[in-house]
PQR file with spaces between the fields and no chain letter, atoms N, CA, C, O and H, PARSE charges and radii, in Angstrom:
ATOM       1  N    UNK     1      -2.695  -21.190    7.929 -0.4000 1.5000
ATOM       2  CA   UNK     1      -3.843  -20.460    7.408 -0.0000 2.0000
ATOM       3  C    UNK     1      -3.554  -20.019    5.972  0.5500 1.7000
ATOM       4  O    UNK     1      -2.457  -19.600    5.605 -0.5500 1.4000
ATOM       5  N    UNK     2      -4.983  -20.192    4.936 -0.4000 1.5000
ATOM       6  CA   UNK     2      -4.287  -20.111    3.459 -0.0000 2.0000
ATOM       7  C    UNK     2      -4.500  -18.373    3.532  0.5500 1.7000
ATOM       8  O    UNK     2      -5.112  -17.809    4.439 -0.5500 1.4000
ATOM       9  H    UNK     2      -5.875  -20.533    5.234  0.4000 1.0000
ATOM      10  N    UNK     3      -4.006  -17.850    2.646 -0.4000 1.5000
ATOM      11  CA   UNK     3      -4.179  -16.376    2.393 -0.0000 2.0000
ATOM      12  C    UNK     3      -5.087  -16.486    1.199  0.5500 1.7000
ATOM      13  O    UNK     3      -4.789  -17.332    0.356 -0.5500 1.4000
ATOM      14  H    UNK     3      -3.509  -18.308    1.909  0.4000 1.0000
ATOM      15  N    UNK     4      -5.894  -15.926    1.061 -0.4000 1.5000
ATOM      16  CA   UNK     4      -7.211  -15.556    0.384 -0.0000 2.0000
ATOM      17  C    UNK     4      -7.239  -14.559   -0.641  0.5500 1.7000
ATOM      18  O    UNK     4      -7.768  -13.488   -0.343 -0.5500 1.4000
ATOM      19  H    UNK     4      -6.137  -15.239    1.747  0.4000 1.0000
ATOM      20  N    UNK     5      -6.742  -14.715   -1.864 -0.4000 1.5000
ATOM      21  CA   UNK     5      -6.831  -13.495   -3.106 -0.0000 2.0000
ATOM      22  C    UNK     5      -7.650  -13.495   -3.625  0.5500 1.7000
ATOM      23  O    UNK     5      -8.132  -14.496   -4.154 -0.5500 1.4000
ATOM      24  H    UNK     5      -6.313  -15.585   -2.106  0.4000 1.0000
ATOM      25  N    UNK     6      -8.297  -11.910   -3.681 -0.4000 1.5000
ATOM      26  CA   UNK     6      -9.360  -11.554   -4.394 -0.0000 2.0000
ATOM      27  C    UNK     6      -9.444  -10.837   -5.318  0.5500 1.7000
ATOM      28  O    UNK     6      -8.949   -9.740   -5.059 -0.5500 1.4000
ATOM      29  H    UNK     6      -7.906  -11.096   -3.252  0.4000 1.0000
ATOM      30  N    UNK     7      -9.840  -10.914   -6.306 -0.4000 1.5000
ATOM      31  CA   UNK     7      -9.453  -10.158   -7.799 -0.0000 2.0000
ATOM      32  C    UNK     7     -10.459   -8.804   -7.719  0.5500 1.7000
ATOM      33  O    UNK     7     -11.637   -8.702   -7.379 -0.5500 1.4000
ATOM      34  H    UNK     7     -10.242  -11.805   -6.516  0.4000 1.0000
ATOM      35  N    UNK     8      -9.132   -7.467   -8.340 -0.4000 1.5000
ATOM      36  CA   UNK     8      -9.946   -6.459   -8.007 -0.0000 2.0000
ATOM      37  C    UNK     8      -9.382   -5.389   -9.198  0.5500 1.7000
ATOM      38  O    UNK     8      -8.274   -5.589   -9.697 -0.5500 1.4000
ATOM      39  H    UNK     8      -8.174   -7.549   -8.616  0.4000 1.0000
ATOM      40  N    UNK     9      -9.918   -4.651   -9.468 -0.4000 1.5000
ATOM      41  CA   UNK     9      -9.237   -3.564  -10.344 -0.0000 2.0000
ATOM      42  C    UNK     9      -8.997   -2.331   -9.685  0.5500 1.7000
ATOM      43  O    UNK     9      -9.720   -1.645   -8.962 -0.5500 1.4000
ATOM      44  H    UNK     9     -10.818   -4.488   -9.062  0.4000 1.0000
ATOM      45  N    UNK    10      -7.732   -2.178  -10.117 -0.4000 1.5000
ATOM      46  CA   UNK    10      -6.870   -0.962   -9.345 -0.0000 2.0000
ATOM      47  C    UNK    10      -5.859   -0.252  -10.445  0.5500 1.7000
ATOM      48  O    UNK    10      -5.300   -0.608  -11.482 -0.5500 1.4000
ATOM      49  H    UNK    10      -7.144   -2.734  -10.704  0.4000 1.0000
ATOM      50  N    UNK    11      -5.924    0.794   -9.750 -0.4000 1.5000
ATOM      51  CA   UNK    11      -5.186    1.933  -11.301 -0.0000 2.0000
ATOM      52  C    UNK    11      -3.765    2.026  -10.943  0.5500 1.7000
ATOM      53  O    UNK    11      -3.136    2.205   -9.900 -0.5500 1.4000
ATOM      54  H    UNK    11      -6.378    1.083   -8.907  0.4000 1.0000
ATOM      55  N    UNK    12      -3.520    1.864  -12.029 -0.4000 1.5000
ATOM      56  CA   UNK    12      -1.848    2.052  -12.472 -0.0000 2.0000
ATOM      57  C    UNK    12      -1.467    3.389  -12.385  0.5500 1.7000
ATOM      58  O    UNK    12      -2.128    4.428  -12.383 -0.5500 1.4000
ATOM      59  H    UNK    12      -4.031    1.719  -12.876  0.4000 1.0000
ATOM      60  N    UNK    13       0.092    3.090  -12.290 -0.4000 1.5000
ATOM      61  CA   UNK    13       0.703    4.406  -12.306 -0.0000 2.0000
ATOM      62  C    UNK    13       0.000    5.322  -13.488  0.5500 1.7000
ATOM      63  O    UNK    13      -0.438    6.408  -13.107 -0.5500 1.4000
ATOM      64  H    UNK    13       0.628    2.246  -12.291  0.4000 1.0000
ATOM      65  N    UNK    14      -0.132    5.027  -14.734 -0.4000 1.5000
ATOM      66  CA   UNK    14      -0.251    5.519  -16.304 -0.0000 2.0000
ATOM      67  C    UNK    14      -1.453    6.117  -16.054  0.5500 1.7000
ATOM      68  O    UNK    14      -1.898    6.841  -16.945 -0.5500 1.4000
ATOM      69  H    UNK    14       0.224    4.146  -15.044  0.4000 1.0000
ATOM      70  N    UNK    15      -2.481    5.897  -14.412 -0.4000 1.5000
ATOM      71  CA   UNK    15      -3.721    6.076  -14.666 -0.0000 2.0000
ATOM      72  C    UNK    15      -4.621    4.971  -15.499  0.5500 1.7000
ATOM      73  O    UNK    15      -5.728    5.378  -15.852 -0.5500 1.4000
ATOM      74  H    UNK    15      -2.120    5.309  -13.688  0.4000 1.0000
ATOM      75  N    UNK    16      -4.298    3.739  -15.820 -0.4000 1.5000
ATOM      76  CA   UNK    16      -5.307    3.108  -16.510 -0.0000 2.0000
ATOM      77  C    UNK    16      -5.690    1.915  -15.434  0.5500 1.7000
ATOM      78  O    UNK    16      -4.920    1.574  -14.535 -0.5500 1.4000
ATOM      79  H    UNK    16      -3.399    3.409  -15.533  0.4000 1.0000
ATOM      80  N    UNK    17      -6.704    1.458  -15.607 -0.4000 1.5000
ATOM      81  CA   UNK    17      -7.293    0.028  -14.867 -0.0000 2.0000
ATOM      82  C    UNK    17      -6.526   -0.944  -14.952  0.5500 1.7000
ATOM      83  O    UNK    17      -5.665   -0.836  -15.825 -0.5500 1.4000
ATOM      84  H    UNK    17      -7.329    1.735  -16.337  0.4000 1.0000
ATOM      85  N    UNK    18      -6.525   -1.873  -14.350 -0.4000 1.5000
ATOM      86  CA   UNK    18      -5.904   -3.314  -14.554 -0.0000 2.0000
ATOM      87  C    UNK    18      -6.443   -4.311  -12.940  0.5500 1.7000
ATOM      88  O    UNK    18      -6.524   -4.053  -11.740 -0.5500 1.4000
ATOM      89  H    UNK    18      -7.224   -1.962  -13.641  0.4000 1.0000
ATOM      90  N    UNK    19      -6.651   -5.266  -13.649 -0.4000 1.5000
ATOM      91  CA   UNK    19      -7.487   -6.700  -12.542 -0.0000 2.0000
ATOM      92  C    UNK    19      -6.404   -7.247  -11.810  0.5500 1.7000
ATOM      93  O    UNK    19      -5.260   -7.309  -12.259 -0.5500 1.4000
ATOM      94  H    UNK    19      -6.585   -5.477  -14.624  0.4000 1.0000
ATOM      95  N    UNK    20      -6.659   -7.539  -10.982 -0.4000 1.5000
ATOM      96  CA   UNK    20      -4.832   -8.207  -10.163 -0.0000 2.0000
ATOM      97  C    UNK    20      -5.707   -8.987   -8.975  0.5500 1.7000
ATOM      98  O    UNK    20      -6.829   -8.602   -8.645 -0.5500 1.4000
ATOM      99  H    UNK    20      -7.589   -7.488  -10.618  0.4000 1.0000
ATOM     100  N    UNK    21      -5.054  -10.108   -8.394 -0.4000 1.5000
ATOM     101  CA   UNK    21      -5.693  -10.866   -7.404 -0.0000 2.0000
ATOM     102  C    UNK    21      -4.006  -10.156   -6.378  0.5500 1.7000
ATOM     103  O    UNK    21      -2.815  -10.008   -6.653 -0.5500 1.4000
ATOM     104  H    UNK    21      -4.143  -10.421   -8.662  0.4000 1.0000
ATOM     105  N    UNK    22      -5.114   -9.853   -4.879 -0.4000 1.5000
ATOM     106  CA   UNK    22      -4.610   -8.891   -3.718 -0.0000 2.0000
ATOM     107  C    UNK    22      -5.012   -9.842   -2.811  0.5500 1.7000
ATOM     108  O    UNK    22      -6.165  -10.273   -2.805 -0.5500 1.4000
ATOM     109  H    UNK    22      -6.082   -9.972   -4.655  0.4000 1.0000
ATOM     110  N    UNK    23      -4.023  -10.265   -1.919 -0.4000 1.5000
ATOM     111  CA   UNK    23      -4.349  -10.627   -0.465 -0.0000 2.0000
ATOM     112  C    UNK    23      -4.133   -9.325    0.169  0.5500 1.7000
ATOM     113  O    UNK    23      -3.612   -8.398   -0.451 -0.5500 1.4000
ATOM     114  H    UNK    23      -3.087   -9.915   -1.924  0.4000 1.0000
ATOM     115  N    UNK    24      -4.488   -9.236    1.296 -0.4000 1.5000
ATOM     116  CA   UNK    24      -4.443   -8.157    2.370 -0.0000 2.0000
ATOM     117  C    UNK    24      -3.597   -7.213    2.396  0.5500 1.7000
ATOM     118  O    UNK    24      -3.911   -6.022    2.382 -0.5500 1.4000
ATOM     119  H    UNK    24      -4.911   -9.989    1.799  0.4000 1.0000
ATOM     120  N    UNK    25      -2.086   -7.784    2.447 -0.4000 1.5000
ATOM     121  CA   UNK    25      -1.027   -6.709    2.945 -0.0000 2.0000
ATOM     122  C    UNK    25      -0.738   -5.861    1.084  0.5500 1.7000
ATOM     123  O    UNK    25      -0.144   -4.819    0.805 -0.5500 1.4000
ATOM     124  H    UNK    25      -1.831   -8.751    2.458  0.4000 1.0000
ATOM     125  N    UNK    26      -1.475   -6.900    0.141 -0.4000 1.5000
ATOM     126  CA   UNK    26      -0.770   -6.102   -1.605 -0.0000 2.0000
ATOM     127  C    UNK    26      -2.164   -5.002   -1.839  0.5500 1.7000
ATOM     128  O    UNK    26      -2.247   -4.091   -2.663 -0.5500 1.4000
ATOM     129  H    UNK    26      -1.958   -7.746    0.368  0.4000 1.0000
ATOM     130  N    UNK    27      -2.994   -5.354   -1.014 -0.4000 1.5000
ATOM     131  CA   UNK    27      -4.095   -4.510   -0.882 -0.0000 2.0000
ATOM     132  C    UNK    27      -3.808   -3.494    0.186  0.5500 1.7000
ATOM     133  O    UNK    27      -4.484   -2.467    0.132 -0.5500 1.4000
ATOM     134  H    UNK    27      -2.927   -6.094   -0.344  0.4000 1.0000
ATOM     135  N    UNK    28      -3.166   -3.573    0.882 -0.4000 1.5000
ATOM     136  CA   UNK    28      -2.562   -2.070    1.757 -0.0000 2.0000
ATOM     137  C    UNK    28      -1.587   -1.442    0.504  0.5500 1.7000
ATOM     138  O    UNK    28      -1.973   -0.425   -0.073 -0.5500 1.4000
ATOM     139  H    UNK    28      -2.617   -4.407    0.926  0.4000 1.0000
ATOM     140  N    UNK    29      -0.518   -1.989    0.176 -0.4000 1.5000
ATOM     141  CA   UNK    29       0.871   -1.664   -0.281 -0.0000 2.0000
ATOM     142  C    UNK    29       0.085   -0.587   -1.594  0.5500 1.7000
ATOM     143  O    UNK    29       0.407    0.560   -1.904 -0.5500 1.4000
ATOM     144  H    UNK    29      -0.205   -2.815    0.644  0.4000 1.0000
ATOM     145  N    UNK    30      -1.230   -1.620   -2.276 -0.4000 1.5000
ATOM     146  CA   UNK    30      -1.465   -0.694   -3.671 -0.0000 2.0000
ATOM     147  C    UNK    30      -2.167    0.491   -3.662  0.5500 1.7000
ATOM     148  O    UNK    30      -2.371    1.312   -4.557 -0.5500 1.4000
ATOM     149  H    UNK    30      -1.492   -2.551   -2.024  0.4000 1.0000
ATOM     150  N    UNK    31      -2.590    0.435   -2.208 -0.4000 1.5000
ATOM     151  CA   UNK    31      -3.634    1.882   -1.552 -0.0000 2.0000
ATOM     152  C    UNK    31      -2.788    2.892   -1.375  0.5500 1.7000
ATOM     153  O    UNK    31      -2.783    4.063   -1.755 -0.5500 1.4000
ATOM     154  H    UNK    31      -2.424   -0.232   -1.481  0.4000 1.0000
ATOM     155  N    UNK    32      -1.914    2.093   -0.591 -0.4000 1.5000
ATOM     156  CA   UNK    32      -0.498    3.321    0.290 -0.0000 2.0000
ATOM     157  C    UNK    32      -0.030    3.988   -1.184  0.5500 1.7000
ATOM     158  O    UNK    32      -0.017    5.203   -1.381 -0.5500 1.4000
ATOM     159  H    UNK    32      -1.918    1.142   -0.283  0.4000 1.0000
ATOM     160  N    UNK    33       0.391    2.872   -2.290 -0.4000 1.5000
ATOM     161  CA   UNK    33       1.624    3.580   -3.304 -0.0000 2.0000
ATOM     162  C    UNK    33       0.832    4.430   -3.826  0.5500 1.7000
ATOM     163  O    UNK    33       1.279    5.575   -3.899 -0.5500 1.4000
ATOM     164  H    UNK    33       0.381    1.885   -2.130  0.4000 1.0000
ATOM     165  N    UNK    34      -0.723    4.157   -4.412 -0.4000 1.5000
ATOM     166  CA   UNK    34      -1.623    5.098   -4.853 -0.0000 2.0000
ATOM     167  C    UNK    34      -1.327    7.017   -4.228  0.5500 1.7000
ATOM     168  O    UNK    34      -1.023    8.046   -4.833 -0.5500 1.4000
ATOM     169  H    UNK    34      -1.086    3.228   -4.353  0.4000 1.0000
ATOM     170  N    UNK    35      -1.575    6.748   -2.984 -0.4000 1.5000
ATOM     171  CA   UNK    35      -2.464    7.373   -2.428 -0.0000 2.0000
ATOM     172  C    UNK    35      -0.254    8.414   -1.686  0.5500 1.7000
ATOM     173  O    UNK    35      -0.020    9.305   -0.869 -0.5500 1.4000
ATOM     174  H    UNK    35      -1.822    5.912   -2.493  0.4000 1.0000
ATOM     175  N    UNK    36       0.557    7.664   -2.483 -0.4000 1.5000
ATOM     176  CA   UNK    36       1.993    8.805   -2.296 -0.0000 2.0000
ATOM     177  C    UNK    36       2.211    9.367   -3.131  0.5500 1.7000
ATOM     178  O    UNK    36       3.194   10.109   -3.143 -0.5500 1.4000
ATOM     179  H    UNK    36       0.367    6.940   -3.146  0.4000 1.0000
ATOM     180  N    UNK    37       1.212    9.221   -4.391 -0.4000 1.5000
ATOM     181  CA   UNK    37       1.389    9.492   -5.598 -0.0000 2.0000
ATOM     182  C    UNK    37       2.392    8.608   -6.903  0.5500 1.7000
ATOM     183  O    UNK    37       3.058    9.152   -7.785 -0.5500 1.4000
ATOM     184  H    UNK    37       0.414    8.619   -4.381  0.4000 1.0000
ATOM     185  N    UNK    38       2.277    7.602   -6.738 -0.4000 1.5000
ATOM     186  CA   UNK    38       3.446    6.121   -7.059 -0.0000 2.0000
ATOM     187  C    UNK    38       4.446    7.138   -7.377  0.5500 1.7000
ATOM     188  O    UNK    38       4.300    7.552   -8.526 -0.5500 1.4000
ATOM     189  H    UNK    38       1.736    7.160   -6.021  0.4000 1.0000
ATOM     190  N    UNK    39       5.354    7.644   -6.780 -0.4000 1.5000
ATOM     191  CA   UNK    39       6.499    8.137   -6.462 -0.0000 2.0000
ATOM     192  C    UNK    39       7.082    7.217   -5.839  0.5500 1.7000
ATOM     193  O    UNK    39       6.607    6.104   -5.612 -0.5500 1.4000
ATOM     194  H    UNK    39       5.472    7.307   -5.846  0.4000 1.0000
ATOM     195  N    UNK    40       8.529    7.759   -5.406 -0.4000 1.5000
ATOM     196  CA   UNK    40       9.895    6.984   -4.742 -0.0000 2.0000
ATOM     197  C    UNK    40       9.215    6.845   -3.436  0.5500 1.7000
ATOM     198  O    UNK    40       9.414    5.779   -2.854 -0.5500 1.4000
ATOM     199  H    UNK    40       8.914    8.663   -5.590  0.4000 1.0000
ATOM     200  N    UNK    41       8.503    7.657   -2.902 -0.4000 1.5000
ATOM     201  CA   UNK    41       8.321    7.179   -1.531 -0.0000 2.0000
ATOM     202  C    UNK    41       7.813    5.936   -1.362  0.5500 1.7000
ATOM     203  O    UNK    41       6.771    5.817   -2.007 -0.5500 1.4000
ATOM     204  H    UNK    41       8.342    8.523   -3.374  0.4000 1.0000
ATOM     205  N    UNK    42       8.245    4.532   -0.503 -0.4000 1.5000
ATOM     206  CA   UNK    42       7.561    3.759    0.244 -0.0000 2.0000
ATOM     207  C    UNK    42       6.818    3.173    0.972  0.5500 1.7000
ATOM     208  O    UNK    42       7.272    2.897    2.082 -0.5500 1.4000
ATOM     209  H    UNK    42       9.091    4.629    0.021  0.4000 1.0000
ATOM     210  N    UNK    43       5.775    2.865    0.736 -0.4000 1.5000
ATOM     211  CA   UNK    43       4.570    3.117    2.013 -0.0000 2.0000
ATOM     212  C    UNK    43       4.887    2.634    3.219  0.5500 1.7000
ATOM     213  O    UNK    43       4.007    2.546    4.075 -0.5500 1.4000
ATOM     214  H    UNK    43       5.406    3.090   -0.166  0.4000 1.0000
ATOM     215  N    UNK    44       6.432    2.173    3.527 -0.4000 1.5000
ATOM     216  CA   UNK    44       6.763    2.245    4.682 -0.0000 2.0000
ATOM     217  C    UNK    44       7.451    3.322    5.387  0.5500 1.7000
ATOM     218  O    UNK    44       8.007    3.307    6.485 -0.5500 1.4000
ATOM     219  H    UNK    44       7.147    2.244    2.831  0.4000 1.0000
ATOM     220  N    UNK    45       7.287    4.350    4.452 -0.4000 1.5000
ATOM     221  CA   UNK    45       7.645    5.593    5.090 -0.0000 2.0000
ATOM     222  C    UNK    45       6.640    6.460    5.017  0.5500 1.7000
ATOM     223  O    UNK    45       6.823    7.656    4.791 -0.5500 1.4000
ATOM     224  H    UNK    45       6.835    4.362    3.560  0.4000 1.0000
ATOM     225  N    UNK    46       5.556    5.957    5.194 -0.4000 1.5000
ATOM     226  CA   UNK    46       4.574    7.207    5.075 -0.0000 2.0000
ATOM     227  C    UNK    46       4.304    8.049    6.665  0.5500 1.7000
ATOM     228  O    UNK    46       4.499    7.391    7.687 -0.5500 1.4000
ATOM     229  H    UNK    46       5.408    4.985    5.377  0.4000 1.0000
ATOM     230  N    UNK    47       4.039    8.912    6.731 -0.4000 1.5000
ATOM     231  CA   UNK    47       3.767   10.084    7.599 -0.0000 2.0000
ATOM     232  C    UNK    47       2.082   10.675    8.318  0.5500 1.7000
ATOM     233  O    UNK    47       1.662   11.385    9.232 -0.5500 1.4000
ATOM     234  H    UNK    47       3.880    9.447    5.901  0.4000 1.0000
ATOM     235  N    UNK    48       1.378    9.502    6.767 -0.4000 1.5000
ATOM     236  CA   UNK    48      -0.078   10.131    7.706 -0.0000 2.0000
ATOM     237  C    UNK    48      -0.464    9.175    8.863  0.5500 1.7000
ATOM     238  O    UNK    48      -0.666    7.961    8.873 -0.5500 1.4000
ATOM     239  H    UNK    48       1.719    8.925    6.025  0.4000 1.0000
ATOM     240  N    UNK    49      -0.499   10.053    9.771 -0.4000 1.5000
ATOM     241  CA   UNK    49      -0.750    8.661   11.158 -0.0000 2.0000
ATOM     242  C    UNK    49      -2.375    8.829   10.906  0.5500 1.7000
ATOM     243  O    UNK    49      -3.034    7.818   11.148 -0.5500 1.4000
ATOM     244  H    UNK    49      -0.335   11.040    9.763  0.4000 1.0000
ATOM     245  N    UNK    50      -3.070    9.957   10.463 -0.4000 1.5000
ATOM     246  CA   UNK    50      -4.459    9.689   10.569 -0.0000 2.0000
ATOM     247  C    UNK    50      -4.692    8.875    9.640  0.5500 1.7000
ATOM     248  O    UNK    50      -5.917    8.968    9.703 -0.5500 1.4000
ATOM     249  H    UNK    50      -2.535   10.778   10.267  0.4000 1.0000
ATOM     250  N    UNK    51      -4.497    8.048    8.711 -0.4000 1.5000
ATOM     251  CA   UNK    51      -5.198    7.518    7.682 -0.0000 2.0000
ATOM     252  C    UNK    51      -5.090    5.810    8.780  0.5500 1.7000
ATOM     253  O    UNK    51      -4.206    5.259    9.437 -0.5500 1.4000
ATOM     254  H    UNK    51      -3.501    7.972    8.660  0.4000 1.0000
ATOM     255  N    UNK    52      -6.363    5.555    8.484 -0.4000 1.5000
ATOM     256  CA   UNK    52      -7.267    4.166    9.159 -0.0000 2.0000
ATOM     257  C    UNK    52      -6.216    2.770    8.696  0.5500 1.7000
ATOM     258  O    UNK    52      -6.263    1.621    9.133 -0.5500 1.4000
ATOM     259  H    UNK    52      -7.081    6.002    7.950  0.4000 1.0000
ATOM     260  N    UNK    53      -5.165    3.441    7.522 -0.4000 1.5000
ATOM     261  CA   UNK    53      -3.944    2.072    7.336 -0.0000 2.0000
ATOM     262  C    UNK    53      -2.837    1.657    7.831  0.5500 1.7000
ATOM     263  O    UNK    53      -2.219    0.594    7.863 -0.5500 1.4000
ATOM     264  H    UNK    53      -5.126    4.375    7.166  0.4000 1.0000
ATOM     265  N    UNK    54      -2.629    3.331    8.440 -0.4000 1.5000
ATOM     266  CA   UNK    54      -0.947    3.855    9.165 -0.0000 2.0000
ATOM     267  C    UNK    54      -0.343    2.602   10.005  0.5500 1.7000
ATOM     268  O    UNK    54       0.798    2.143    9.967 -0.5500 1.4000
ATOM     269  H    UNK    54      -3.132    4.196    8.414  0.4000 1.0000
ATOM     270  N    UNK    55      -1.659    2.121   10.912 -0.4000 1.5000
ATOM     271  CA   UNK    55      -1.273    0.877   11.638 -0.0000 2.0000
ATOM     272  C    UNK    55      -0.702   -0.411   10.855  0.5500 1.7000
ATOM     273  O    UNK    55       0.220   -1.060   11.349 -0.5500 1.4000
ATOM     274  H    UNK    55      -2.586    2.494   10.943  0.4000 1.0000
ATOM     275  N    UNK    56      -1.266   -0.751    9.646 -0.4000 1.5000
ATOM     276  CA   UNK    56      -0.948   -1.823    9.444 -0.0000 2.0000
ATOM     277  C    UNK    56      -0.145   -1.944    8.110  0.5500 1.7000
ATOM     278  O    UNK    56      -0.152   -2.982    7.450 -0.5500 1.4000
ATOM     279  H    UNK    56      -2.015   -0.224    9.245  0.4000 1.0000
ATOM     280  N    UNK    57       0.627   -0.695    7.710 -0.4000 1.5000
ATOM     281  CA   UNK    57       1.513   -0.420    7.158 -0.0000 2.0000
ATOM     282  C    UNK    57       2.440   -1.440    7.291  0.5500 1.7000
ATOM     283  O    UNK    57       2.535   -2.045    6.223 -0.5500 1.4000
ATOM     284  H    UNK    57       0.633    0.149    8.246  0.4000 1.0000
ATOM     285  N    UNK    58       3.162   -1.884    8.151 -0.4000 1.5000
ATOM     286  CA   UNK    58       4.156   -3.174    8.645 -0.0000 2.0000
ATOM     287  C    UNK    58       5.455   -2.082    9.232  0.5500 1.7000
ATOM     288  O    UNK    58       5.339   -0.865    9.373 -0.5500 1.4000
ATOM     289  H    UNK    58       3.085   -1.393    9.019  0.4000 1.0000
ATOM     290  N    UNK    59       6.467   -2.766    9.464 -0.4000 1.5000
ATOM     291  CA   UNK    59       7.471   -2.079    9.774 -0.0000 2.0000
ATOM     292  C    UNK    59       7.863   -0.814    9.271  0.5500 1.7000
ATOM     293  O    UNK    59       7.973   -0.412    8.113 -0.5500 1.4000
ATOM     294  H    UNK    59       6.561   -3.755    9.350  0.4000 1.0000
ATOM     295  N    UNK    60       8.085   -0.170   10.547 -0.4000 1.5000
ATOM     296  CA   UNK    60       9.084    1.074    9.171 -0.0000 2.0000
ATOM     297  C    UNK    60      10.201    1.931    9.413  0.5500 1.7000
ATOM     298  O    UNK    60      10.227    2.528   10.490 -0.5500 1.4000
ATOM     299  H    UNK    60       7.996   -0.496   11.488  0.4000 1.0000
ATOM     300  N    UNK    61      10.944    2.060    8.757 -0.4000 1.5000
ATOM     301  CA   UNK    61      12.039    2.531    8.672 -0.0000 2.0000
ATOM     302  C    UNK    61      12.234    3.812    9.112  0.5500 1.7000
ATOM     303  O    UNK    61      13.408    4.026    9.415 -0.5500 1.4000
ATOM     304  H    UNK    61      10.923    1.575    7.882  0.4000 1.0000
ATOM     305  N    UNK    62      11.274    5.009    9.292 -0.4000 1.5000
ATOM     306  CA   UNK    62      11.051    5.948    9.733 -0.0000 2.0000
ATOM     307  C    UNK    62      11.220    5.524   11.350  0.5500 1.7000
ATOM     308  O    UNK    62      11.670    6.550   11.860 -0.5500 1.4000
ATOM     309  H    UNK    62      10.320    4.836    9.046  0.4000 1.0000
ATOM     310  N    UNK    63      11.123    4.826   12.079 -0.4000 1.5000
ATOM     311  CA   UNK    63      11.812    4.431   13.643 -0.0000 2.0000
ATOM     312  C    UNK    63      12.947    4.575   13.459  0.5500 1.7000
ATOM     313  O    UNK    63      13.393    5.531   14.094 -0.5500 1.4000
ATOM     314  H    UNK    63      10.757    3.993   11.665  0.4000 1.0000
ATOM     315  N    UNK    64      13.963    3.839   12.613 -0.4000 1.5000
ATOM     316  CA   UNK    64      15.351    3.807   13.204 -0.0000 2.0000
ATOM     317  C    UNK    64      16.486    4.933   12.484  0.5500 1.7000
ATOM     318  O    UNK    64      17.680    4.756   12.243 -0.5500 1.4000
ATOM     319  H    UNK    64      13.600    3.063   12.098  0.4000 1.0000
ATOM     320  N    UNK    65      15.503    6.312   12.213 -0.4000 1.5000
ATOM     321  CA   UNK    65      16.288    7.055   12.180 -0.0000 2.0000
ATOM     322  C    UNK    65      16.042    8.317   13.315  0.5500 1.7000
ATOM     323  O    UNK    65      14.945    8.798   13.598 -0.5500 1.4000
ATOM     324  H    UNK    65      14.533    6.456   12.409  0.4000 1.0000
ATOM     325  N    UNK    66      17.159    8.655   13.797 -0.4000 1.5000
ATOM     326  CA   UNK    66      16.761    9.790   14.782 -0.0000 2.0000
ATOM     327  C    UNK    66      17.246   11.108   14.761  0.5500 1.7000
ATOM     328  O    UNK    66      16.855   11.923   15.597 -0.5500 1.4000
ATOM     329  H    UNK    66      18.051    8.265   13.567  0.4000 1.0000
């Protein structure tokens, strides 16, 4: 199955625009980093289980610590 990029504008760390072609999972990753504040955190360590992405975040590293 081909993966499907769609060109979209999304804001940079600096706050400015920029066009980028996103398949699915770079279209989670640029929501998640947005939305940690593009800080060190990983959007595979994120913490909000309510947000409608939490699921399809992909693996995360937050399991294999206890």
């Amino acid at each position: 199955m081909k993966k499907t990029k769609i060109e979209h504008t999304i804001r940079t760390k600096s706050g400015n625009l920029k066009k980028v072609k996103l398949i699915r999972s770079l279209a989670i990753r640029a929501f998640c980093t947005e939305c940690l504040g593009f800080g060190e955190d990983h959007p595979k360590n994120c913490t909000s289980i309510n947000c409608p992405l939490y699921p399809f975040r992909g693996k995360t590293e937050l399991a294999y610590k206890d």
